[in-house]
C-alpha positions in Angstrom: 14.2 75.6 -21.5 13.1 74.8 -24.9 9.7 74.8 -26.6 10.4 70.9 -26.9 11.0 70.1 -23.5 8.5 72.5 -22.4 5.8 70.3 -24.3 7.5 67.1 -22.8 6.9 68.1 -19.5 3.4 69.1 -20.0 2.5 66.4 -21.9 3.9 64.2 -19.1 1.1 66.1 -16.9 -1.9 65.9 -20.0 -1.0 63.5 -21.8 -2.9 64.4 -25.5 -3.6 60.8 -25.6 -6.6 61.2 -23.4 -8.6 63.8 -25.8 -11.8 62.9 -26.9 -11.9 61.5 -30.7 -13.6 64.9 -31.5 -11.5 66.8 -29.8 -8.1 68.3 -31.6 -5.2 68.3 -28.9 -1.5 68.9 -29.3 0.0 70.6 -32.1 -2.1 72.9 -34.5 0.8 74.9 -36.1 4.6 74.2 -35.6 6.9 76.3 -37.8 10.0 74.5 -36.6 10.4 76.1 -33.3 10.8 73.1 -31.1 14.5 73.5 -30.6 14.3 77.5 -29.6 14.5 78.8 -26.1 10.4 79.6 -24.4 9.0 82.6 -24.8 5.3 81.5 -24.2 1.8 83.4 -24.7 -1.2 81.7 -22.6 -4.6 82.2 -23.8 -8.1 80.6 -23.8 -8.8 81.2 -27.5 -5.7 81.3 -30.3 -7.3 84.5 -32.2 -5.8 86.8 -34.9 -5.7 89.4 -31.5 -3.6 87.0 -29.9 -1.4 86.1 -32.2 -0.6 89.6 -33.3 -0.1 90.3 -29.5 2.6 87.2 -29.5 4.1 88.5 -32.5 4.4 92.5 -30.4 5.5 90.7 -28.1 8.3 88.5 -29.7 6.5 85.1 -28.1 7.3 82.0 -29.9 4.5 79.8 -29.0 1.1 80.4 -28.3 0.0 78.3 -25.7 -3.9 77.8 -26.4 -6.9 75.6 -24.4 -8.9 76.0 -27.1 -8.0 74.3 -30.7 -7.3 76.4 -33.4 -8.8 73.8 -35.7 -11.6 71.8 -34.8 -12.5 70.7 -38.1 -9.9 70.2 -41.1 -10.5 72.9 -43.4 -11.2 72.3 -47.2 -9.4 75.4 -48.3 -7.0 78.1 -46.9 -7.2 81.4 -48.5 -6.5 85.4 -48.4 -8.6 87.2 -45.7 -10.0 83.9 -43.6 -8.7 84.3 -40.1 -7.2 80.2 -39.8 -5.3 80.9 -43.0 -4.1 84.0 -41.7 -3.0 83.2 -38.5 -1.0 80.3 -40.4 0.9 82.6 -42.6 1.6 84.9 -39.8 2.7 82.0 -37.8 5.3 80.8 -40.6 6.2 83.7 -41.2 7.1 85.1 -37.3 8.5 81.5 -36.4 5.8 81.4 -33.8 4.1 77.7 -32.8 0.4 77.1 -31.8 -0.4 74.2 -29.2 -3.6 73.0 -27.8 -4.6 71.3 -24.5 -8.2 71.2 -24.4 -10.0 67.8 -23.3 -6.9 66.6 -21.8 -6.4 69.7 -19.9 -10.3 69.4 -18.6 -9.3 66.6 -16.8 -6.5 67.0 -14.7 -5.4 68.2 -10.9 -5.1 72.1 -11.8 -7.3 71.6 -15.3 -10.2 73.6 -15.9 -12.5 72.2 -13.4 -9.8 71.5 -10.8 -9.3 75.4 -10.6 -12.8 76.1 -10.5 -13.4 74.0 -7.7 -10.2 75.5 -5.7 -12.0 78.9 -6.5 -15.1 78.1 -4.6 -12.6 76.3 -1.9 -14.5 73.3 -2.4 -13.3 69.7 -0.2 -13.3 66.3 -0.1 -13.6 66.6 -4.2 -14.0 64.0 -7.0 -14.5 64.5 -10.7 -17.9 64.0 -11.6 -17.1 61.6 -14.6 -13.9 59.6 -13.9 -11.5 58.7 -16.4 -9.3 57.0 -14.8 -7.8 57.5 -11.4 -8.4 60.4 -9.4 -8.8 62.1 -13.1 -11.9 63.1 -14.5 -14.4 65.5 -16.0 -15.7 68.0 -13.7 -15.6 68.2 -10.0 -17.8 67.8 -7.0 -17.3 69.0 -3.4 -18.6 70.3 -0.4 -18.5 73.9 0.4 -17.2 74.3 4.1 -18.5 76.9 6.0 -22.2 76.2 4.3 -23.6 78.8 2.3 -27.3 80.2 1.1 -27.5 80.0 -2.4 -27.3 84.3 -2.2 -24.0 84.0 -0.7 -22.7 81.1 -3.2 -23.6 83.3 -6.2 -21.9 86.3 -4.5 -18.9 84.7 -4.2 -18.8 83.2 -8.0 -20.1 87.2 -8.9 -17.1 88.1 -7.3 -14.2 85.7 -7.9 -15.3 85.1 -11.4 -16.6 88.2 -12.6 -18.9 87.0 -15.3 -20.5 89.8 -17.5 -23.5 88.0 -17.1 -24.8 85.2 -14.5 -28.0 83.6 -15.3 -29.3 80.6 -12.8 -32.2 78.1 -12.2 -35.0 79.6 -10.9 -35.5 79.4 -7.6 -38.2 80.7 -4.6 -35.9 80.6 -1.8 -32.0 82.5 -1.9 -31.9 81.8 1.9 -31.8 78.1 1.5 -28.2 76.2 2.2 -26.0 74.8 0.0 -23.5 72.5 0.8 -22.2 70.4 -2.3 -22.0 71.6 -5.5 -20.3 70.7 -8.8 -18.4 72.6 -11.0 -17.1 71.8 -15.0 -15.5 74.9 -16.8 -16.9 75.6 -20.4 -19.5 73.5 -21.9 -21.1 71.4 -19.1 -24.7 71.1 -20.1 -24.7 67.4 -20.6 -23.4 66.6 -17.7 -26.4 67.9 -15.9 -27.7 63.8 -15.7 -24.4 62.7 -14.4 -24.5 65.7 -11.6 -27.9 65.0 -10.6 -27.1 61.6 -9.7 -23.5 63.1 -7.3 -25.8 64.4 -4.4 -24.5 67.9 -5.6 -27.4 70.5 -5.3 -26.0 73.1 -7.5 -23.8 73.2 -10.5 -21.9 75.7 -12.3 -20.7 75.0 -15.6 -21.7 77.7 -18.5 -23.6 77.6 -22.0 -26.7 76.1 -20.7 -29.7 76.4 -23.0 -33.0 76.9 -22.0 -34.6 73.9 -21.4 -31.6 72.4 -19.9 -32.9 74.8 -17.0 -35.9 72.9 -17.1 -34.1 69.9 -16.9 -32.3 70.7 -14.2 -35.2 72.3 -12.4 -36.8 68.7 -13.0 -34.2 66.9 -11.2 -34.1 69.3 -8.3 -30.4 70.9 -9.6 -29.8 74.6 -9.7 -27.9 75.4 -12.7 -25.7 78.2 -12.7 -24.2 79.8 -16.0 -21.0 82.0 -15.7 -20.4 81.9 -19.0 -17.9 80.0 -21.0 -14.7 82.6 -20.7 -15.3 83.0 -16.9 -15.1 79.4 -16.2 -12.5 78.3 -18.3 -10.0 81.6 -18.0 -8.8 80.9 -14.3 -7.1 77.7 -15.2 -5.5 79.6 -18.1 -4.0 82.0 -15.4 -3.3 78.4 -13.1 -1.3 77.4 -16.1 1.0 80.5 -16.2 1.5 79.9 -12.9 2.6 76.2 -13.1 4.6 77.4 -16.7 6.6 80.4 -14.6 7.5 78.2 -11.6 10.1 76.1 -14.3 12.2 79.4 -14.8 11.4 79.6 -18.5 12.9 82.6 -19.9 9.7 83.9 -20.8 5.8 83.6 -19.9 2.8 85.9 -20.0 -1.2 85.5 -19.8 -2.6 86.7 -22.9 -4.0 90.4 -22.7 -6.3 89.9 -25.7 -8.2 87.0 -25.1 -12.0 87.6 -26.4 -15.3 86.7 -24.6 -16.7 86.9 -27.8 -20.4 87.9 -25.3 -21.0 91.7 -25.2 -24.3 92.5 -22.8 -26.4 95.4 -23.2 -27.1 96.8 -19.8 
């Protein structure tokens, strides 16, 4: 298959359309590589790591959730990691694409995975967008769990460095909806309160958005941005190897960016 048709498909599945104004979906770099044969790299974050991996690797597109350019930049120069991950990628013939918000919101997106994770049912996005599409997702956890057993199992199938929650005087009690929004789902916390859903993971949370939820009765878990957002990179792979491309891997050198002193 070629990088082309590769981004028609996908596009046909997130369309880049449906990015938010802010956001910076679709094509961040293209060296004129749309007519050569797949040989993709995966990763959460397009870094210098990752595209010297692709490059070890003889990839010919990185294939990034995160943008590699959020804002335009006023200059490009010798030494500053976006200029240099443009040279390289002129240089090695290697395109950069992004699905971020339009990823977020579809059946195996970001939060779609996470829910399928915590084998959530009966689930709906928490924001709509249009049908059956949406930010987020909420869902009920069948068996029930205590709360103790719920963040075992995100401890364990996540493997955050770090998980930090709402405070709370009872581990024992049961929990039987909760929402879930890979990345940065702190304002969403109004919108969840109002699902039924009595906790939510999501990651980045700042302090007195744990007050907020506290206040409206929500226990927040934070798994930390990477954590929440890197399954559906793997989901992607997944979806990517099952169209017999000639080539597709799950970057190795992804970054956290989070180191925690024990």
């Amino acid at each position: 298959m070629k990088i082309a048709d590769l981004i028609t498909w996908f596009e046909a599945w997130a369309n880049p359309a449906w990015c938010e104004s802010w956001d910076n979906c679709g094509w961040q770099i293209e060296p004129g590589v749309l007519e050569k044969k797949v040989r993709v790299l995966v990763c959460l974050t397009p870094t210098l790591a990752v595209m010297h991996e692709a490059i070890a690797l003889n990839a010919n597109l990185i294939f990034a959730h995160h943008p590699l350019i959020f804002t335009p930049p006023k200059s490009l120069r010798t030494g500053e990691a976006i200029a240099e991950m443009i040279r390289l990628a002129f240089t090695h013939n290697i395109g950069v694409y992004t699905a971020h918000t339009n990823f977020d919101q579809v059946e195996d997106g970001t939060a779609d995975v996470l829910a399928q994770i915590l084998q959530l049912k009966q689930v709906t996005p928490i924001v709509p967008t249009q049908p059956g599409l949406g930010y987020g997702r909420v869902g009920m956890l069948e068996p029930l769990m205590t709360l103790q057993e719920l963040l075992t199992v995100i401890q364990t199938r996540l493997a955050p460095p770090n998980l930090i929650f709402s405070p709370t005087a009872n581990l024992q009690q049961t929990i039987s909806q909760v929402a879930v929004l890979g990345g940065s789902g702190a304002s969403f916390i109004s919108k969840v309160s109002k699902t039924g859903a009595q906790a939510y993971l999501t990651s980045d949370c700042k302090f007195h958005q744990f007050q907020e939820s506290r206040d409206r009765n929500l226990i927040l878990i934070d798994a930390g941005h990477y954590a929440t957002e890197r399954p559906a990179c793997d989901r992607l792979v997944q979806k990517f190897q099952s169209l017999n491309l000639d080539w597709v891997q799950l970057s190795q050198k992804d970054e956290d960016f989070r180191q925690f002193f024990a």
